[in-house]
C-alpha angles and dihedrals in degrees: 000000000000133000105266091045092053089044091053092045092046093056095052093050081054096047098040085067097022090100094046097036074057107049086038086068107034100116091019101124083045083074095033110071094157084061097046085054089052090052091050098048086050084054090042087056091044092057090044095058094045101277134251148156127326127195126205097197128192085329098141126297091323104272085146098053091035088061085061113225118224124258140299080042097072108199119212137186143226091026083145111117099245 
């Protein structure tokens, strides 16, 4: 198999579940306040160091950005490379 077959192959085993892995973790971090706490220390340590900007890139379908960290962290979206 060479390199541009498996990545073919690759992206449409990620786009065929793309739609349910999503859907799957939409609300997650509602149920997962040991992980909200996590995401808020992250943003505590940004803003202590002068904040900036943080990138969750290509990390899933964007649970973590979609729960909007606070500022100075300034949380963006569709960072993925398609």
């Amino acid at each position: 198999m060479n390199a541009d077959h498996w990545l073919a192959d690759t992206r449409t085993s990620y786009d065929t579940v793309a739609v349910s892995y999503a859907d799957q973790l939409r609300g997650v971090l509602a149920g997962a306040p040991y992980l909200r706490a996590a995401l808020a220390l992250f943003a505590d340590l940004v803003r202590a160091a002068g904040g900036g900007p943080v990138a969750d890139v290509d990390c899933g379908p964007g649970h973590v950005t979609a729960h909007r960290a606070p500022p100075p962290t300034r949380a963006r979206r569709g960072m993925a490379p398609r």
